[in-house]
C-alpha distance (Angstrom), angle and dihedral (degrees) to the residues before:
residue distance angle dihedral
X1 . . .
X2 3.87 . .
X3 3.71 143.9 .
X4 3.60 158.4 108.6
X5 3.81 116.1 -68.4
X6 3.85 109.7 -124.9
X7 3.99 129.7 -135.5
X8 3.67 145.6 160.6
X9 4.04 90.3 -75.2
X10 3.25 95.6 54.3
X11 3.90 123.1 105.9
X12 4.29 122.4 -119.3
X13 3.61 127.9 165.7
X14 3.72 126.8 176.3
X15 3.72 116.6 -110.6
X16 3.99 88.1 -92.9
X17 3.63 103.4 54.0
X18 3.57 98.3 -85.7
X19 3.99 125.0 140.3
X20 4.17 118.3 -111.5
X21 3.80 117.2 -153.6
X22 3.69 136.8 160.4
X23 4.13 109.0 -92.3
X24 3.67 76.2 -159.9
X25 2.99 126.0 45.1
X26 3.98 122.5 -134.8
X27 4.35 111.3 -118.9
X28 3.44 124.9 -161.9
X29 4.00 113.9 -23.0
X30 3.41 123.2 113.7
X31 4.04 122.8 -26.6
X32 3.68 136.1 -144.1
X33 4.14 116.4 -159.7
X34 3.74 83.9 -38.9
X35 3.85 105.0 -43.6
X36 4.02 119.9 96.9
X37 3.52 129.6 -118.7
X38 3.48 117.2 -85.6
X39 4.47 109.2 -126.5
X40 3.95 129.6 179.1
X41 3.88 74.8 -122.2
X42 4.51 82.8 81.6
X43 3.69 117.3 64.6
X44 3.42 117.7 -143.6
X45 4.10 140.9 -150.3
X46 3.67 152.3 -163.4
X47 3.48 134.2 -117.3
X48 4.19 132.4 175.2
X49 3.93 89.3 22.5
X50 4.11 105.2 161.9
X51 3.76 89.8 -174.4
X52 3.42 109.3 141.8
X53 4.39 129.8 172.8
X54 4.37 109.4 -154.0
X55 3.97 90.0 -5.2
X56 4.31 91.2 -55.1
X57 3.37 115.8 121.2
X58 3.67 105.9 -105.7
X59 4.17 90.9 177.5
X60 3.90 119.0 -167.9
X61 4.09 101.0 -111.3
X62 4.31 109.1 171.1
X63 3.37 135.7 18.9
X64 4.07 117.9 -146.0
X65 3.51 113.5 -162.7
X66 3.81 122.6 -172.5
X67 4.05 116.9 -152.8
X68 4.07 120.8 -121.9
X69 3.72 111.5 -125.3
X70 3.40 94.5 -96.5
X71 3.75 93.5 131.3
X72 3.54 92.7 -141.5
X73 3.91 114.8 130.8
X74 3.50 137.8 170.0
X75 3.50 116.3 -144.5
X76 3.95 88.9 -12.9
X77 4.03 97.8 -49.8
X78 3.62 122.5 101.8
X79 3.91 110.2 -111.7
X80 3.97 119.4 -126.2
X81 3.69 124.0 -116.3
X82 3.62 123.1 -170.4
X83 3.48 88.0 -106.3
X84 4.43 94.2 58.7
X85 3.98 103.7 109.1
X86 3.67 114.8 -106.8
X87 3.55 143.0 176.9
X88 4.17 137.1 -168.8
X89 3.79 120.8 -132.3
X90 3.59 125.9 -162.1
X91 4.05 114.4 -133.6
X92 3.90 97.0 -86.0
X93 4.16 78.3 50.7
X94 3.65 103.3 -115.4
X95 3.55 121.4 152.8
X96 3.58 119.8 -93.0
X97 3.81 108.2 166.1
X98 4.03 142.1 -83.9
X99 3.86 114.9 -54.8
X100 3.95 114.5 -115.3
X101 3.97 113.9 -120.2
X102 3.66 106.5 -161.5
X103 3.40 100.9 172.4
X104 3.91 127.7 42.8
X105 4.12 138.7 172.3
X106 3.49 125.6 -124.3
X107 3.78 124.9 -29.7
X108 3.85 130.1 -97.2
X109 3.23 138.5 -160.5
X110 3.61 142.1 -173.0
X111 3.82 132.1 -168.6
């Protein structure tokens, strides 16, 4: 298993356009040039989604992200690679497709 560890620095958008960021912030744990590791410990959200189903605005809300089996944790929660499956829900939690990372930090991998 390969991929690209993921932090506070690094870039996600939701499949629309919108902007992913951490609702909460990750503290202490392990650091990368600066930027923290990102865990499924942090929940994350969306903002500036213009998603919209039969012209009503349908915005991208939450972003669930589910770990690989790397076994690689910081501070006892699997880290996310750019490679951990994902998905974006509106508000009412409907799917509404896999956030974009389009930047990433340094490269893992795990035999």
């Amino acid at each position: 298993m390969t991929g690209n560890l993921l932090d506070t620095g690094t870039v996600i958008g939701c499949p629309h356009g919108g902007r992913v960021t951490a609702a909460t912030p990750p503290a202490g744990g392990i650091r990368v040039a600066g930027a923290a590791v990102a865990t499924t410990a942090h929940h994350y959200v969306v903002t500036g989604c213009p998603h919209t189903v039969d012209r009503v605005p349908s915005p991208c809300a939450t972003v669930r992200w589910t770990a690989d089996g790397t076994g690689i944790t910081v501070d006892g929660a699997p880290v996310l690679l750019d490679t951990s499956a994902a998905q974006c829900f509106s508000a009412a939690l409907v799917p509404q497709g896999p956030p974009v990372v389009q930047a990433a930090q340094r490269k893992v991998t795990v035999r």
